[in-house]
Backbone as CSV, one residue per row, in Angstrom:
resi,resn,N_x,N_y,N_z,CA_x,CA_y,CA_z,C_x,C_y,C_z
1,UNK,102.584,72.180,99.669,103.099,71.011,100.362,103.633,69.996,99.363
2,UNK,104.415,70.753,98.335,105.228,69.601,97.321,106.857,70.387,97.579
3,UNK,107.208,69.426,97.822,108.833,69.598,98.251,109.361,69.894,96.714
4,UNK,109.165,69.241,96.052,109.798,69.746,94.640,109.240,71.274,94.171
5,UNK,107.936,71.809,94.344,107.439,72.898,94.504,108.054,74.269,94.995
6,UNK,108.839,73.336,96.441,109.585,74.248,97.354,110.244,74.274,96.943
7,UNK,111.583,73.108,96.173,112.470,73.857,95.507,112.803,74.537,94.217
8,UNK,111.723,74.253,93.768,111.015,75.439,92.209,110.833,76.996,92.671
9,UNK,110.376,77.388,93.844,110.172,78.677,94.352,111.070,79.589,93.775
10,UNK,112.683,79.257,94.091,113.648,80.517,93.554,113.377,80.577,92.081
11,UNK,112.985,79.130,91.268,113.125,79.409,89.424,112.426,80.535,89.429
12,UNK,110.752,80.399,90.109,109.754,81.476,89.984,110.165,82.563,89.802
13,UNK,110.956,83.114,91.032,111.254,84.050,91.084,112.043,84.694,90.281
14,UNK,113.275,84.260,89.628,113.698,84.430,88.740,113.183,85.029,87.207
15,UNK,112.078,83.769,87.262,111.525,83.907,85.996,110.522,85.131,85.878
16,UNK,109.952,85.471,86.888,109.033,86.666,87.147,110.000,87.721,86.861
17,UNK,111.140,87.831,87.520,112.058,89.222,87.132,112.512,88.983,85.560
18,UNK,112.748,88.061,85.173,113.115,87.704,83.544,112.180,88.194,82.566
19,UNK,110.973,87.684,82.599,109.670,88.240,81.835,108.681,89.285,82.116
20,UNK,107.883,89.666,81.390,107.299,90.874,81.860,105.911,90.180,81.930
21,UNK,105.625,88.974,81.489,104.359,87.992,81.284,103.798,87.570,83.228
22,UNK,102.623,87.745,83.084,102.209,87.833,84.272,101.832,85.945,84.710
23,UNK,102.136,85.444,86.117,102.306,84.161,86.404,101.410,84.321,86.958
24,UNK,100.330,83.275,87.011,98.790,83.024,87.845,99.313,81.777,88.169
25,UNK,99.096,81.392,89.488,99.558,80.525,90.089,97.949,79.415,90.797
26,UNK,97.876,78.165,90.011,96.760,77.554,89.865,97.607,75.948,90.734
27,UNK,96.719,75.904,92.112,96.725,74.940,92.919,96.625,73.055,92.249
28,UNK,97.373,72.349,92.128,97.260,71.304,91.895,96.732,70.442,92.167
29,UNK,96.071,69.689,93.665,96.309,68.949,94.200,96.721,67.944,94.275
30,UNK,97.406,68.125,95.808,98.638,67.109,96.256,98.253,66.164,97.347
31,UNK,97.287,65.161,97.475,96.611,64.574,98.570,95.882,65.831,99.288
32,UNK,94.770,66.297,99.133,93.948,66.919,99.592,92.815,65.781,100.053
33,UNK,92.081,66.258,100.949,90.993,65.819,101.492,90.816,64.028,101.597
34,UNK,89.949,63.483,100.600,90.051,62.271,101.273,91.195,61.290,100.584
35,UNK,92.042,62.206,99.641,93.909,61.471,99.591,94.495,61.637,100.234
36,UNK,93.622,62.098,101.808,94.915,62.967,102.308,95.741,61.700,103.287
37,UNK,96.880,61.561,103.726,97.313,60.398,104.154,98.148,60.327,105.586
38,UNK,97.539,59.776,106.487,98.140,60.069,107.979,99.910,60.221,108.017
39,UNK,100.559,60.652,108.536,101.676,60.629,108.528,102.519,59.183,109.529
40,UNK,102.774,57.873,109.242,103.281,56.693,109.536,104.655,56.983,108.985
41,UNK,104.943,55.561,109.760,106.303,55.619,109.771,107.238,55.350,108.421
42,UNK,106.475,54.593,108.093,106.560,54.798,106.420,106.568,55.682,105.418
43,UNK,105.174,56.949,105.411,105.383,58.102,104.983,106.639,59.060,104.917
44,UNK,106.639,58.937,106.591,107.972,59.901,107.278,109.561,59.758,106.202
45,UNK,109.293,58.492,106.460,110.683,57.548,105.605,110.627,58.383,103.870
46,UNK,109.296,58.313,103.326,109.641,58.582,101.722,109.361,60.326,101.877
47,UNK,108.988,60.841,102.650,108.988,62.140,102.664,110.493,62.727,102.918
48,UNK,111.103,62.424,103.805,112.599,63.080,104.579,112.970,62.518,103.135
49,UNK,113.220,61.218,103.178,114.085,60.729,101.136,113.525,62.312,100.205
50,UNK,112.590,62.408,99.929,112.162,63.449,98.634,113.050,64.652,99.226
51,UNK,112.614,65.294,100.718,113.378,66.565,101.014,114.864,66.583,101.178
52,UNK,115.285,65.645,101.307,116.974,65.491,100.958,117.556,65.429,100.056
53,UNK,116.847,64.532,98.736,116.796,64.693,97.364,116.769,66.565,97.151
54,UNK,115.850,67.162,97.287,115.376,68.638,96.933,116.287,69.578,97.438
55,UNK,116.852,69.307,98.556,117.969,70.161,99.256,118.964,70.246,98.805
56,UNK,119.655,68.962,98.217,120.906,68.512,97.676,120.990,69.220,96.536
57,UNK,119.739,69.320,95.643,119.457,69.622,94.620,119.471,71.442,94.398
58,UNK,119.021,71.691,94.967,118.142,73.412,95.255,118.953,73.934,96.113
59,UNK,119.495,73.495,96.670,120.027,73.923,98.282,118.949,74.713,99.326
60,UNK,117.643,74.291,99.168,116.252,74.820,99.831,116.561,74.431,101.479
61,UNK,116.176,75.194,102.165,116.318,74.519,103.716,114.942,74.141,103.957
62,UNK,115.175,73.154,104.874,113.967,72.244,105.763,114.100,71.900,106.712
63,UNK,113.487,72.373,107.781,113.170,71.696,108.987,112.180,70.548,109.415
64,UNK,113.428,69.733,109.525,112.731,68.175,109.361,111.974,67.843,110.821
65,UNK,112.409,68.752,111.933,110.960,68.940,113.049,109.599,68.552,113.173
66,UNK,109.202,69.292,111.164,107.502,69.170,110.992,107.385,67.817,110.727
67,UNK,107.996,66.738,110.788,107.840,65.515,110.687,107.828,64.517,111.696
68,UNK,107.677,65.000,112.893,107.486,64.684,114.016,106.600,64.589,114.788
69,UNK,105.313,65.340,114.076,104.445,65.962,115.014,103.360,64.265,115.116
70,UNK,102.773,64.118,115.915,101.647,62.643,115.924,100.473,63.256,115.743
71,UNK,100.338,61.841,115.100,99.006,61.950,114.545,97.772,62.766,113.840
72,UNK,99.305,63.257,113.151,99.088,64.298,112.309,98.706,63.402,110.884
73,UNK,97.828,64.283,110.204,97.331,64.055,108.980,98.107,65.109,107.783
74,UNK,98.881,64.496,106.421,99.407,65.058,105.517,98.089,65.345,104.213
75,UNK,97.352,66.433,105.116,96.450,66.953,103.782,96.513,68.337,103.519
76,UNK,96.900,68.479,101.936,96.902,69.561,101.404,95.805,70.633,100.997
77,UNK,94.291,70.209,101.166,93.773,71.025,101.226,93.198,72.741,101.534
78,UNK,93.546,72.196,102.854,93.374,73.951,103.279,94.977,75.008,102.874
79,UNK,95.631,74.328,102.776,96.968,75.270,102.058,96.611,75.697,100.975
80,UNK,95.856,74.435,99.962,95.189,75.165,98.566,94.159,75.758,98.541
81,UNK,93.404,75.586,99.505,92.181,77.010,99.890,92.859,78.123,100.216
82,UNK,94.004,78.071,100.626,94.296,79.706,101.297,95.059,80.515,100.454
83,UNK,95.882,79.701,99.521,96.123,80.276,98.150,94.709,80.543,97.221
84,UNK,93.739,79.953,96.668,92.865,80.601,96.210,91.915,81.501,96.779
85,UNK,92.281,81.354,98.271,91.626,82.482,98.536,92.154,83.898,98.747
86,UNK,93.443,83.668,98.957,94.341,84.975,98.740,94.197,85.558,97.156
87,UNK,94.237,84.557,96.361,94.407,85.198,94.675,92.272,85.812,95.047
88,UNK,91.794,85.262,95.576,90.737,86.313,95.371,90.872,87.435,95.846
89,UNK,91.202,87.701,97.012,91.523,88.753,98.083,92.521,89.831,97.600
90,UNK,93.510,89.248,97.074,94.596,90.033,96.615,95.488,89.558,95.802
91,UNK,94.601,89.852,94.679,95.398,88.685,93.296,97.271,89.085,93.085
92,UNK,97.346,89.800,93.078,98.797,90.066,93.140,99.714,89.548,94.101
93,UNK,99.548,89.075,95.441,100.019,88.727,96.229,100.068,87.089,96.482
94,UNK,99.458,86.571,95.279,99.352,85.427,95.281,100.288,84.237,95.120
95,UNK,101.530,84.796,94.415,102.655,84.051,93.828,103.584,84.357,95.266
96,UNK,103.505,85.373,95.713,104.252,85.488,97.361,103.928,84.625,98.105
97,UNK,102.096,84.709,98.120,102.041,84.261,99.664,101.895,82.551,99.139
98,UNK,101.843,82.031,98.156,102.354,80.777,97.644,103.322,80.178,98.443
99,UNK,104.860,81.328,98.147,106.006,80.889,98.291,106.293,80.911,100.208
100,UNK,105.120,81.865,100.256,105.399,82.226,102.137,105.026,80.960,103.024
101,UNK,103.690,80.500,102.440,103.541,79.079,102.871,104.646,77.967,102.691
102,UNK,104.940,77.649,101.234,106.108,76.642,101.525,106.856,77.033,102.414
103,UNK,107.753,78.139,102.445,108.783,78.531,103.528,108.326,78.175,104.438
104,UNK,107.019,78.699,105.301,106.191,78.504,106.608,106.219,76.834,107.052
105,UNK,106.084,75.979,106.000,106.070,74.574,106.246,107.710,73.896,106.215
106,UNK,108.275,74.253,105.187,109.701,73.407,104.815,110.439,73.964,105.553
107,UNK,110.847,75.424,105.776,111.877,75.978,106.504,111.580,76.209,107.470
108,UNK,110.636,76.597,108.270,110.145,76.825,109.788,108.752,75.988,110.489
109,UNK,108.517,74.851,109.898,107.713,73.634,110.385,106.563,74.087,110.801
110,UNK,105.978,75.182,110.102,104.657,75.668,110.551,103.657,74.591,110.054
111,UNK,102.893,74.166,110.744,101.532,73.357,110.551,100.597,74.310,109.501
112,UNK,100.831,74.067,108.021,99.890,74.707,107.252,98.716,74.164,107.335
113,UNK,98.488,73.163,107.796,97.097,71.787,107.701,96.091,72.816,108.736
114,UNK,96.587,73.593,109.522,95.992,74.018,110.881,95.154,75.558,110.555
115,UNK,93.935,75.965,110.884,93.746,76.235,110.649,94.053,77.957,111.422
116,UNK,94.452,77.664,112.656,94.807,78.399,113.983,96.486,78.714,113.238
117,UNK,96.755,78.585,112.367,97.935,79.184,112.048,98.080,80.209,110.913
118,UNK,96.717,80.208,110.392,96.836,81.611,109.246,96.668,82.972,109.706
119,UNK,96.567,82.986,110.662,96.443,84.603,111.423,97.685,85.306,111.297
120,UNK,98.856,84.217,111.797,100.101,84.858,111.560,100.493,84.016,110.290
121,UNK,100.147,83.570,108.964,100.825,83.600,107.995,100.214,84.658,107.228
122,UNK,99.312,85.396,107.183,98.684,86.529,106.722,99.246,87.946,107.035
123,UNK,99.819,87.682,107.845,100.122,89.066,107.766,101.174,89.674,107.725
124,UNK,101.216,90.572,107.148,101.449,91.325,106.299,101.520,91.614,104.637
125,UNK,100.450,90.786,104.733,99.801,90.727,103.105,98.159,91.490,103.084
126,UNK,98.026,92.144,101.832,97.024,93.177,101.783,95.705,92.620,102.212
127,UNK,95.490,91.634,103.176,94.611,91.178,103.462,94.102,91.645,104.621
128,UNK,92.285,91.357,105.335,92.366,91.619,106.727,92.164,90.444,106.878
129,UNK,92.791,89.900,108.419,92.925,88.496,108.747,91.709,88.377,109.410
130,UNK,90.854,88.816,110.028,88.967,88.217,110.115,88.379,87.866,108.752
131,UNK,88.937,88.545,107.841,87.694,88.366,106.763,88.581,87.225,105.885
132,UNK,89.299,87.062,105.960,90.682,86.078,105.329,90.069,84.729,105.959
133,UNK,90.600,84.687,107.476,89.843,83.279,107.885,88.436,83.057,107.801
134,UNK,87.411,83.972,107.482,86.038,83.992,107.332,85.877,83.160,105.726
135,UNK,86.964,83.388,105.292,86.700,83.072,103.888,87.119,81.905,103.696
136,UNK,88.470,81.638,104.475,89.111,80.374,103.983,88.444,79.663,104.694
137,UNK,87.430,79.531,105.763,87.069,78.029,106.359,85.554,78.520,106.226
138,UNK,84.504,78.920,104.722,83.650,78.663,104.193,83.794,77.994,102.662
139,UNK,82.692,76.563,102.819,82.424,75.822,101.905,83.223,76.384,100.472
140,UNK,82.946,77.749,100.329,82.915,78.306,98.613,84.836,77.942,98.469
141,UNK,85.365,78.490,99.418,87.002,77.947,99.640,87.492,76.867,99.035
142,UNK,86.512,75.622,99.474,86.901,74.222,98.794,86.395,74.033,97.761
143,UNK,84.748,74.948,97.443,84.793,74.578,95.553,85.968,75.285,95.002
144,UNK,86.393,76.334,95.426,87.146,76.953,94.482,88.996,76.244,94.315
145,UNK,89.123,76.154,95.234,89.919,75.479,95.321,90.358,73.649,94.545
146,UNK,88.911,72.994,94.649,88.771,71.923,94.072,88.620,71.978,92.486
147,UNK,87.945,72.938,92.206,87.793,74.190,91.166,89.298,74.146,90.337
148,UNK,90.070,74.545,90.888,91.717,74.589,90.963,92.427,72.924,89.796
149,UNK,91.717,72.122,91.337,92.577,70.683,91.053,91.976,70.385,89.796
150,UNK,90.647,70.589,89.407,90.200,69.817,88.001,90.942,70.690,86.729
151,UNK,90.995,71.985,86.825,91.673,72.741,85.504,93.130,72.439,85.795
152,UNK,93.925,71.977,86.949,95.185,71.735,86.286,94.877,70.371,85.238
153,UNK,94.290,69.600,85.824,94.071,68.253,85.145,93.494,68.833,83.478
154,UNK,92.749,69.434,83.627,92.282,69.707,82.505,93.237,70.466,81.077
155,UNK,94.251,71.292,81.999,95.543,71.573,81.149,96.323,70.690,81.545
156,UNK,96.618,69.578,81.926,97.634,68.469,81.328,98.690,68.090,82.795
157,UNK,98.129,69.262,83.745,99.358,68.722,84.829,98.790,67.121,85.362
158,UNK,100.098,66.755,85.239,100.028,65.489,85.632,100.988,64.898,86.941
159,UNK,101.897,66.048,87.039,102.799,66.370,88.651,103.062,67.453,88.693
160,UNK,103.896,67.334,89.899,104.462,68.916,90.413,105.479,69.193,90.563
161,UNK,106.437,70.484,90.372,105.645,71.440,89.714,105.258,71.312,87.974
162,UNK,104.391,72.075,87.643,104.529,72.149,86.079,104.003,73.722,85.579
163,UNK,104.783,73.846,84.872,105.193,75.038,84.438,104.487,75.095,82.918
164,UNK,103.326,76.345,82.997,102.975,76.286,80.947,102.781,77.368,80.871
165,UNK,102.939,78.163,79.340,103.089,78.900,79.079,101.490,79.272,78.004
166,UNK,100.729,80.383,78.163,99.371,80.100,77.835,99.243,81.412,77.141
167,UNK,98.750,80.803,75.273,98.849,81.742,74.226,97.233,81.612,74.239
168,UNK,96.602,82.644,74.110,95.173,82.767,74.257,94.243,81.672,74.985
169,UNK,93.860,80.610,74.270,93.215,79.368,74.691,94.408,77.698,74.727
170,UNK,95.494,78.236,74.191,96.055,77.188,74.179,97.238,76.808,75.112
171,UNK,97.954,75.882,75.493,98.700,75.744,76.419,100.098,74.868,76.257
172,UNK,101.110,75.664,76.540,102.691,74.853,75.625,102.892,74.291,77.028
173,UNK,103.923,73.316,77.228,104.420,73.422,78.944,105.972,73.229,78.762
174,UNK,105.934,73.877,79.432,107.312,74.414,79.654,108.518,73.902,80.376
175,UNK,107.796,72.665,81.999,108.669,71.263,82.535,107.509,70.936,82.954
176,UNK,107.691,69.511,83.133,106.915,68.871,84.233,107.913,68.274,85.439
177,UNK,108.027,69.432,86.405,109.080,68.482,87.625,109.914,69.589,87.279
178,UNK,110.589,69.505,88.222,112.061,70.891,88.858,112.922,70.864,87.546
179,UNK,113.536,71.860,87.173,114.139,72.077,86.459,114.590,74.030,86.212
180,UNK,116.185,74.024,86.608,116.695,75.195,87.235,116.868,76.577,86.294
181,UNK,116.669,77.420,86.560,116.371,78.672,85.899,117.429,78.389,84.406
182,UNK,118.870,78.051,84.694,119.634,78.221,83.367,119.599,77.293,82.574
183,UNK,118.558,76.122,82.806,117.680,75.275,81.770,116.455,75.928,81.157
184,UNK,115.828,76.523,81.674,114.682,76.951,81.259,114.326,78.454,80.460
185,UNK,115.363,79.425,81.018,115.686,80.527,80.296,115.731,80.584,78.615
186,UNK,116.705,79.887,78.412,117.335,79.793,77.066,116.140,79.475,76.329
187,UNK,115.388,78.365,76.732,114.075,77.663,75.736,112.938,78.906,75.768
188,UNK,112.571,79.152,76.678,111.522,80.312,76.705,111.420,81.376,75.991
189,UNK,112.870,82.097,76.114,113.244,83.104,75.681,113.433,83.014,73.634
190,UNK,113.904,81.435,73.437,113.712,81.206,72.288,112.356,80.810,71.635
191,UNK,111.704,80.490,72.585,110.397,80.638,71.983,109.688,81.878,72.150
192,UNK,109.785,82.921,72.253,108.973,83.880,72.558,109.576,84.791,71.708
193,UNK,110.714,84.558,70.932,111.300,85.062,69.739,110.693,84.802,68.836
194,UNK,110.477,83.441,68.827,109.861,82.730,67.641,108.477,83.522,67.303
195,UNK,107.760,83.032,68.433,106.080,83.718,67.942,106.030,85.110,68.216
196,UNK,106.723,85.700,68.713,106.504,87.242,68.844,107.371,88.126,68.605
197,UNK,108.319,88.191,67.191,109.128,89.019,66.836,109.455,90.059,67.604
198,UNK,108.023,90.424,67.360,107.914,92.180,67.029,107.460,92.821,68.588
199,UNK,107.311,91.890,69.417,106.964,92.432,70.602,108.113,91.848,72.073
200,UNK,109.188,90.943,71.290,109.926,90.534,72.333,110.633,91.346,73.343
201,UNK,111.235,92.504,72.830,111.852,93.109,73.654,111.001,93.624,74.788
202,UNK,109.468,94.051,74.726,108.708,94.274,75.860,108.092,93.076,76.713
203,UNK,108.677,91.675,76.645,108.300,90.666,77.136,109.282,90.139,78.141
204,UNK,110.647,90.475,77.717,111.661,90.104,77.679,112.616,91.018,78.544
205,UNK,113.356,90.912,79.699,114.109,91.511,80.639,115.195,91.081,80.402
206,UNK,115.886,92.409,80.989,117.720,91.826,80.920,117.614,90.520,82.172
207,UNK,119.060,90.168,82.297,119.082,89.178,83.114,118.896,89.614,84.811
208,UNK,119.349,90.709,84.994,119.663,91.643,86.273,117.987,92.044,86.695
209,UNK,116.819,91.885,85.443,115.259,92.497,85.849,115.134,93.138,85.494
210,UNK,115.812,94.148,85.039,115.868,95.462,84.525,115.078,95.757,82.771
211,UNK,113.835,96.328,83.194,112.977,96.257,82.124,112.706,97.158,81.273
């Protein structure tokens, strides 16, 4: 539920077919729980501003619908429980069903806040959806998840998205905030020359993916 997030989705993707380096995708939080902030008329106002900004930008679609709904509450919590609970469930599927949620919220106004709506955002991911919602709406969900928000803090994110690149224990970053695949290519790729001579070409994809 970060509009700049949503329109970072395609870099991801990109960058996943570019490198052969595996992306773990670690929840931020974005007003979760008690930041979380009713949706007023005011909100509405700086939210539609950010997603018009992001569209213009990304060319991402949004259905500005989900901004309508009353008395609705803008908390990100259970979206970041259901991503860490998918990376438990099915760690590989985690950077998808990431991107399936934004879509689910920005492009088709699905109520991610709800909890009656993960039955059908689950599926068709290697999950079973009883034991999926069994998981995401027990306690261990929100340590882990909260779990989440303190290690981004703890590696340095300070907004969203942010992008780092992680050499054993240590951590480079790579943007803080949107910034489009043919900015970010060139630097990466030159750094991964730098420290890894001898192993770049197995890190390293043509532009097409082709490895």
């Amino acid at each position: 539920m970060c509009s700049w997030c949503w329109g970072f989705a395609p870099v991801l993707e990109q960058l996943e077919a570019r490198y052969t380096i595996p992306i773990t995708t670690v929840v931020g939080g974005l007003r979760p729980g008690s930041d979380a902030e009713p949706l007023n008329r005011s909100m509405r106002d700086m939210l539609l501003h950010h997603w018009d900004q992001v569209q213009a930008r990304t060319g991402q679609p949004f259905d500005r619908r989900g901004l309508d709904r009353e008395g609705w509450v803008y908390d990100t919590e259970l979206p970041a429980r259901a991503v860490v609970t998918m990376r438990d469930m099915a760690a590989k599927d985690t950077l998808s069903f990431f991107t399936h949620l934004q879509h689910a919220f920005y492009a088709d106004a699905v109520d991610v806040t709800a909890l009656e709506s993960y039955p059908d955002l689950v599926e068709g991911f290697a999950v079973d959806a009883a034991t999926f919602l069994e998981r995401l709406g027990a306690e261990s969900s929100r340590d882990a998840a909260w779990a989440d928000f303190r290690s981004a803090r703890r590696m340095g994110v300070a907004g969203f998205p942010t992008l780092l690149l992680r050499i054993d224990d240590r951590y480079a970053i790579v943007t803080r905030g949107y910034a489009p695949f043919d900015a970010l290519e060139p630097a990466v790729t030159a750094w991964l020359t730098e420290q890894y001579p001898d192993q770049v070409d197995g890190l390293v994809c043509s532009i097409d993916g082709a490895c």
